[in-house]
N, C-alpha and C positions, 0 to 999 in steps of 0.2 A: 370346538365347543369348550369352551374356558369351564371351571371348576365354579367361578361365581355365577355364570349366567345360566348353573342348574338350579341357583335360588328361583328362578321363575317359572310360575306352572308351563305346559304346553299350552296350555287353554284354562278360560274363564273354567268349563264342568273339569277341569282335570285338577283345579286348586280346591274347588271346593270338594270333590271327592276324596284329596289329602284329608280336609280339615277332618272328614270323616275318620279316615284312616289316623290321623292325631287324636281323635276325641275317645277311642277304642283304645288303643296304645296304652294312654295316660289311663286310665281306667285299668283296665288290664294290670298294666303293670305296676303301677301302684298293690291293686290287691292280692297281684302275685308275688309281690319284694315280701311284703308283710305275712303270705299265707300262712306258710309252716308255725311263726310264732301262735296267729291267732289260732291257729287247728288246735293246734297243743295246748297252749296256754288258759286263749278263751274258752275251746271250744271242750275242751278236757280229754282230746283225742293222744291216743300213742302211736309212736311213729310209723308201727307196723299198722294200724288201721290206717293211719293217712295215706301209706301206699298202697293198701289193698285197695281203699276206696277210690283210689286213682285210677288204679287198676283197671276197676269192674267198671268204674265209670266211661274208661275211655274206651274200651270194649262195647258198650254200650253204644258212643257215638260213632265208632265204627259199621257199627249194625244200621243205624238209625241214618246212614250218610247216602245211599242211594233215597228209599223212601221221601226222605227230606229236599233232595232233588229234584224227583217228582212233582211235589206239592208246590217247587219253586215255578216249574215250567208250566203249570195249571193255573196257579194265581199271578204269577208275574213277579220279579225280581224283586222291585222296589218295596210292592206289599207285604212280601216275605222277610225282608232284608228290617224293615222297620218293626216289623213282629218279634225277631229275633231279639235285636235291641232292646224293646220293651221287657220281654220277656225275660233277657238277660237281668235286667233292669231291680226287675222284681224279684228273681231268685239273689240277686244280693241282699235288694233288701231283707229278704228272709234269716241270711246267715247270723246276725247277731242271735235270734233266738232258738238256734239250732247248740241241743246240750248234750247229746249223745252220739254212738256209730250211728246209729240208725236213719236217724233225721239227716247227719252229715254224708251218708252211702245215698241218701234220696235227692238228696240239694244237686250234688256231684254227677249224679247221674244225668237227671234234668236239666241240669246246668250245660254237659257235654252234649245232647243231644239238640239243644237249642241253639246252643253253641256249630252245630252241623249244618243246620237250617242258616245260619246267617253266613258259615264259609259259601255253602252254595249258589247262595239268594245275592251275596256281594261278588261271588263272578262272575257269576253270570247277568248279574244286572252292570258291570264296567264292561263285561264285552259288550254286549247289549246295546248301552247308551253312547258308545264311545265312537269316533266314525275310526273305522281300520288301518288308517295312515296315523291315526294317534293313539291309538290303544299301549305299545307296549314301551312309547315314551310317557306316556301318562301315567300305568301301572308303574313303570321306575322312579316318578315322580312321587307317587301315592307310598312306594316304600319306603324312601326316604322319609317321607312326613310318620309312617309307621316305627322307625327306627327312632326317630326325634320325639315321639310318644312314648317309646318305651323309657328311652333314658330319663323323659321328666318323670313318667308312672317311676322307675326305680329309686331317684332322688325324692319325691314324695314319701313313697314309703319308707327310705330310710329316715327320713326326718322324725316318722311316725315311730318307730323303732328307738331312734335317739332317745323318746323321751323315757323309756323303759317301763312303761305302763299301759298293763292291761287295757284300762279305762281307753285309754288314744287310739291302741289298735284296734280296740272294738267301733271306733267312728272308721276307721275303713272301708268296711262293706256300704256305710251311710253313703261316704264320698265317692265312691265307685256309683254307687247308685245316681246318684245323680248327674254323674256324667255319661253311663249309660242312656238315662230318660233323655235328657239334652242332644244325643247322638240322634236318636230316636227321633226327635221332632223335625232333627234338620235332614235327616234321610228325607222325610215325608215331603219334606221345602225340593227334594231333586225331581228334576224333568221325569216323568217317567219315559220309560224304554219303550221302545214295541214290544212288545212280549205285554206291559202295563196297560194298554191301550183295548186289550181284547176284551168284547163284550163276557157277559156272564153263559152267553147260548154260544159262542164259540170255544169257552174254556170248558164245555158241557164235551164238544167235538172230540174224540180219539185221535193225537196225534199221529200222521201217518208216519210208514215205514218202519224200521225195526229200531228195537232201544238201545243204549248205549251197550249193554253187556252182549250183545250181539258185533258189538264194531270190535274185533279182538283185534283190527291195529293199534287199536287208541289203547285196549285194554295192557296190550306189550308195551308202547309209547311212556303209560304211564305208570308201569312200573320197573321200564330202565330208568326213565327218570327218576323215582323212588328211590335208587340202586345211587344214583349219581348224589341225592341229595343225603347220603350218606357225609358226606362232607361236614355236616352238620355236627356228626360223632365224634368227626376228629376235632372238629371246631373246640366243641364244649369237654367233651370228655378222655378222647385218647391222648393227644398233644397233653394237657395239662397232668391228666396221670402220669404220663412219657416224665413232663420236666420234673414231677415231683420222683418219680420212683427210680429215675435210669440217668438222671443229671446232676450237674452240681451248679443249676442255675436256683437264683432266690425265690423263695418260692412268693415272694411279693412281684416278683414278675409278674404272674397271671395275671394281676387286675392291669396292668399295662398294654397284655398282650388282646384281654375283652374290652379295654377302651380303645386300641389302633382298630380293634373292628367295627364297634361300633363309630366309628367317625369317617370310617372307609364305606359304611352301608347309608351314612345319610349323607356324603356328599359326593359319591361315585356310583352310584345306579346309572343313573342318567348317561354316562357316558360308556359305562359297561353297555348300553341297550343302543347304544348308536349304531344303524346298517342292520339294526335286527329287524328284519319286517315280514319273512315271509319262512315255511318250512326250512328252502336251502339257508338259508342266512340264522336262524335259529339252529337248524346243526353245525355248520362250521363255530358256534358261540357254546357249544357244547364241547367242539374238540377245543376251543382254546380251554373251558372250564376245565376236563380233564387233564389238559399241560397244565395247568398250576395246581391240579390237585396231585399227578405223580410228582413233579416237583418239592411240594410239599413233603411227601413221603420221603421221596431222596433227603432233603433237607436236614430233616426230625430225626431219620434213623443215622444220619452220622454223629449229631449231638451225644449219641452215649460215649464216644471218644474223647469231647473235646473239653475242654476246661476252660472256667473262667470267661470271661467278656468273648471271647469266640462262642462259647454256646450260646449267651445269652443272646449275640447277634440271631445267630442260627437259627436259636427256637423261636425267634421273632420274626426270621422272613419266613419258616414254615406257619409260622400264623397269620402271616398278610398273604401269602403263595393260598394257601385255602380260602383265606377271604375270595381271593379272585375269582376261584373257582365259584363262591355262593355268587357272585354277582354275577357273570358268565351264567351260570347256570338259571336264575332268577330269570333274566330276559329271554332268555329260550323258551321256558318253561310256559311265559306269557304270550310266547307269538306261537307255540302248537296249542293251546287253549284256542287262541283266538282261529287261526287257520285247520282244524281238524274236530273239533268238535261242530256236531251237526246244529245249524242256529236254532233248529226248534226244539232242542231237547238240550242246552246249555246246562240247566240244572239238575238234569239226570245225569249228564255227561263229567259235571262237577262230582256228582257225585259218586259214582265212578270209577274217576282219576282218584277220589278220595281211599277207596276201597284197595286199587291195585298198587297205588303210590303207598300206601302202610305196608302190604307186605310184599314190599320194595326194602322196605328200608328198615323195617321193625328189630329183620335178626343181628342187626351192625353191631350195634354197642355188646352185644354177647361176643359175637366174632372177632373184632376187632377190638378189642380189649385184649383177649386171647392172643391175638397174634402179634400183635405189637410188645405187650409185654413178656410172652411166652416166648415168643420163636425169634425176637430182635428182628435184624436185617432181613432175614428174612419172610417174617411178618408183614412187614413194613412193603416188603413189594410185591407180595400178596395181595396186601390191600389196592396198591393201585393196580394191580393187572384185571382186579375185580370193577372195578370203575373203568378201566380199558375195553372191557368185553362188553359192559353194560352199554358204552357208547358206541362201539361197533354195530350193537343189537339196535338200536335205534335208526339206524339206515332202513332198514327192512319193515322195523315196527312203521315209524310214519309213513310210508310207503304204503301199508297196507291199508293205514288210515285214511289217506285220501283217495284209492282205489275204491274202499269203501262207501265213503260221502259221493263219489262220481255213480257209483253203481246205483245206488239206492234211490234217484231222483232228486232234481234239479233241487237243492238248499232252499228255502227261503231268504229272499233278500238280507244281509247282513245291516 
């Protein structure tokens, strides 16, 4: 599978569920390049409220991510998924006339939990609608067009920044908004799923069998994974404090080292997810994720010795060595959603995965900041032996998971 002929969807619904995936992106990250100035600036916020309210806010959608799962699997994916949108929609539009903590601790909050409804309601409507031989070449597809969304949302925004006025960033939240509503209309234009199809006196009906936080394999599954998607830390935050604090590479590198990633996540998904279709084939795409994340670690921790154009090499295959690792790990991640979650509870099941998969991964950037910078070398393989045991533990966790779905009675049709 050549590099160019990932430019084409799997399927007619798997391009159009990109455009989705692009039309969120661009919205997104546009009004994410620009937030911090408008917080501060328009909004008359200080830095320390911008974080608290991030804070309490994402706290919030943490709480609010089973619940909002529920709601998913009672009204149907598509229904939910385009509610979200809307509602996303509308809470931007609000943000221009928001002038204090108050209003900005209420948008943020609202914002996250809506925000939870559409993570759930969008996976479980792709697994859903999607037939299971294409599902987790379709989601690779879908993230590419996700990665190519974000870099127009952040080149948007900086244009918006360029002009260095107030007035411009306050049209952001406009512009976001309307590519939210436009999201929003064309969700409603997709096929519904089965899950979309059920009368009003069937979604009245008690799903049978027990719920998601009863499945404790899915519940361990999804928080090794959590543990694995720590990669993320090093991506963004350990590596780059590594080369600013313990190297004598430029520190203009960075933006080098977030664009080899960015071009490595929208034109190499697709071939990272190739052979991935079922449990066994999504673990061995976890142990290769974990070789390029200890890798990585070997890599990064020798750069404190080395000088000059050898580091600079170095700390750049430790940032493509992790890329791997997110890509490997991405399509694994989609074919146990797709193969271990129970079909009639997808959106409780999302939500979840959401719940155990944060405190998976929430204490990394405390830890491993600590250990990398603190203890050097060996920090450094600390961290991957922790991502070693995490992937070991996931032999047992899926396992338990599908013992589970088998005990519990016959799935409903996929």
């Amino acid at each position: 599978m050549s590099v160019i002929s990932n430019l084409k969807p799997p399927s007619p619904l798997a391009g159009r569920l990109a455009l989705q995936s692009l039309l969120f992106a661009v919205g997104d990250g546009t009004f994410m390049t620009g937030s911090a100035v408008f917080f501060t600036q328009v909004v008359g916020l200080s830095a320390a409220q911008v974080g608290l309210g991030l804070t309490l806010a994402g706290i919030a959608g943490f709480l609010a991510a089973l619940p909002m799962g529920k709601l998913v699997d009672r009204f149907g994916p598509r229904r939910m998924w385009a509610l979200s949108a809307a509602g996303q929609a509308a809470v931007f539009s609000v943000w221009p006339f928001i002038d204090d903590f108050q209003g900005y601790l209420a948008m943020a909050i609202v914002m996250e939990v809506i925000g939870a409804l559409g993570g759930a309601s969008h996976g479980a409507y792709t697994i859903d609608v999607l037939p299971p031989e294409e599902r987790v070449t379709s989601r690779a597809y879908m993230y590419s067009a996700l990665n190519v969304g974000f870099t127009l949302g952040s080149l948007l925004g900086g244009i918006a920044l360029a002009f260095h006025s107030n007035q411009v960033i306050q049209m952001v939240p406009w512009f976001t908004t309307v590519v939210f509503a436009v999201n929003a209309f064309f969700i409603l234009k997709l096929p519904r799923a089965p899950h979309d199809l059920r009368t009003a006196e069937e979604r009245k009906v008690k799903i049978p069998g027990p719920g998601a936080l009863r499945n404790i394999g899915w519940l361990f599954t999804t928080f090794f994974t959590g543990v694995l998607w720590t990669n993320q830390v090093l991506l963004h935050l350990v590596i780059p404090l590594w080369l600013i604090e313990e190297t004598d590479a430029p520190r203009v590198l960075l933006a080098f080292l977030f664009g080899t990633n960015t071009v490595m996540c929208i034109f190499l998904p697709m071939l990272a997810a190739r052979g991935v279709k079922d449990v066994g084939t999504a673990l061995r795409a976890t142990r290769i994720s974990t070789s390029f994340f200890v890798v990585s670690c070997i890599i990064t921790l020798v750069t404190h010795d080395t000088v000059g154009w050898q580091t600079i090499a170095l700390v750049w295959l430790g940032h493509v060595t992790v890329t791997g690792a997110e890509l490997y790990l991405s399509a694994a991640s989609w074919s146990f959603e797709a193969d271990l979650m129970d079909p009639r509870r997808r959106g409780e099941y999302q939500g979840a995965s959401e719940l155990t998969g944060t405190l998976g991964r929430v204490w990394a950037p405390a830890l491993y900041t600590f250990l990398a910078m603190e203890w050097g070398a060996s920090g450094w393989l600390i961290i991957a032996g922790i991502v070693v045991l995490a992937t070991v533990g996931l032999i047992p966790a899926t396992r338990a998971a599908q013992r589970h779905l088998e005990r519990h009675g016959e799935p409903v049709p996929a």
